[in-house]
C-alpha positions as CSV (number, residue, x, y, z in Angstrom):
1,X,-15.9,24.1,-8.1
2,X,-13.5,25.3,-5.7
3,X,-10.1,24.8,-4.8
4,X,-8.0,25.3,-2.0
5,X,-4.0,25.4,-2.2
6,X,-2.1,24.3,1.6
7,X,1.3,24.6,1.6
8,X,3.9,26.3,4.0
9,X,5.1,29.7,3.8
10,X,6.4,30.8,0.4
11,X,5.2,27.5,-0.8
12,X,4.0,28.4,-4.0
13,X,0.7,28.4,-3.4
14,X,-0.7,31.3,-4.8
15,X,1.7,30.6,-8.1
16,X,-0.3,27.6,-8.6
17,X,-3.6,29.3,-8.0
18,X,-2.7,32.1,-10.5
19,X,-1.4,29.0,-13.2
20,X,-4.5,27.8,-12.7
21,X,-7.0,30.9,-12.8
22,X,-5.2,31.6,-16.0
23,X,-5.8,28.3,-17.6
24,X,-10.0,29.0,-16.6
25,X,-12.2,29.7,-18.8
26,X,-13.3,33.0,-18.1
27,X,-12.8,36.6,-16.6
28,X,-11.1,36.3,-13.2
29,X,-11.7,38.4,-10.1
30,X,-8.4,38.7,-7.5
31,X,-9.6,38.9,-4.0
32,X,-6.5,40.3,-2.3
33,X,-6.5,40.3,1.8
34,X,-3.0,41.7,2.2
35,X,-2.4,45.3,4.3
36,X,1.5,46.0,3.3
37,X,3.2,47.1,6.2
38,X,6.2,46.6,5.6
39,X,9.0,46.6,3.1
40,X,9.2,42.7,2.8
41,X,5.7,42.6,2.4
42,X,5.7,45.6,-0.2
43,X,7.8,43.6,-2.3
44,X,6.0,40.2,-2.1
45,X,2.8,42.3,-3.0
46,X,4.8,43.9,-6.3
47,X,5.5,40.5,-7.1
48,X,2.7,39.0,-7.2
49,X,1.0,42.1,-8.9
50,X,3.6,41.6,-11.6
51,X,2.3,37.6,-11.5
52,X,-1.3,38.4,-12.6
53,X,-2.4,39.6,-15.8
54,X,-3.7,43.5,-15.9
55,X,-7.1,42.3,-17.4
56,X,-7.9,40.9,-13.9
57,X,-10.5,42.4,-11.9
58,X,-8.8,43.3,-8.7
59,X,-10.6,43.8,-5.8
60,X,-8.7,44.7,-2.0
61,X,-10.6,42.8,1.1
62,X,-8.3,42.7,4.2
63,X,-11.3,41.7,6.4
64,X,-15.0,41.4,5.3
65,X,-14.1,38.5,2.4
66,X,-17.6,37.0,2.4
67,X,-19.1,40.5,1.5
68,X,-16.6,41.0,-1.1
69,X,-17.2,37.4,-2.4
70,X,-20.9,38.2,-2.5
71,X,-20.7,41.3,-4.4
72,X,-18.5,39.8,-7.4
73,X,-20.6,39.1,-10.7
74,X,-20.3,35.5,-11.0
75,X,-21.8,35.7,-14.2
76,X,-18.6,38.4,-15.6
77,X,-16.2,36.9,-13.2
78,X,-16.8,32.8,-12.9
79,X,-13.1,32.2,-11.7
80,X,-12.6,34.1,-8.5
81,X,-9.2,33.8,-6.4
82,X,-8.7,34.4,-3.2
83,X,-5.3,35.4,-2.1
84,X,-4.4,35.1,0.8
85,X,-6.2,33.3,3.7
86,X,-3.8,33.3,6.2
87,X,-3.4,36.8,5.9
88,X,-7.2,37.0,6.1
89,X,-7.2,35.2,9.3
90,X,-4.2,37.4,10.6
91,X,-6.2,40.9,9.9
92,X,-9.8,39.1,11.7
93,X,-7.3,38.5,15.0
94,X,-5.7,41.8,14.6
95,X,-9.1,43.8,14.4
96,X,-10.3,41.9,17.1
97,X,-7.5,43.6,19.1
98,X,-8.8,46.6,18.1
């Protein structure tokens, strides 16, 4: 199954995607797309981090998602969240500029 949360910025989106990972059965593994670079940003990261339990499997992507969605054990890790795509989108137009 999967399940994809829209909402505007700050929404609550990936509050509701962590409530629900948590309430999975299983092991999770945290896709995270972000590149801090900035203060604002360092804190939204912290909180978040402080949102997700330590037992996750965290795993950093800012750009080749699909690769790192391929490579996760869905077998150890059936619940995988992917946070966030926006961002995702934002480093693929940014690298292109590159």
């Amino acid at each position: 199954m999967v399940t994809l949360y829209t909402g505007g910025c700050r929404s609550g989106k990936s509050e509701m995607a962590v409530a629900r990972a948590k309430a999975a059965c299983g092991e999770v593994c945290f896709i995270a797309t972000c590149v801090p670079q900035d203060d604002e940003m360092r804190l939204r990261v912290k909180k978040h981090q402080e949102q997700r339990p330590a037992n996750w499997q965290l795993v950093e992507e800012p750009v080749g998602l699909a690769q790192a969605i391929s490579k996760v054990d869905a077998e150890a890790y059936p619940v995988i969240l992917v946070d966030c795509l926006t961002l995702w989108v934002c480093n693929l137009m940014c690298q292109e500029k590159k």
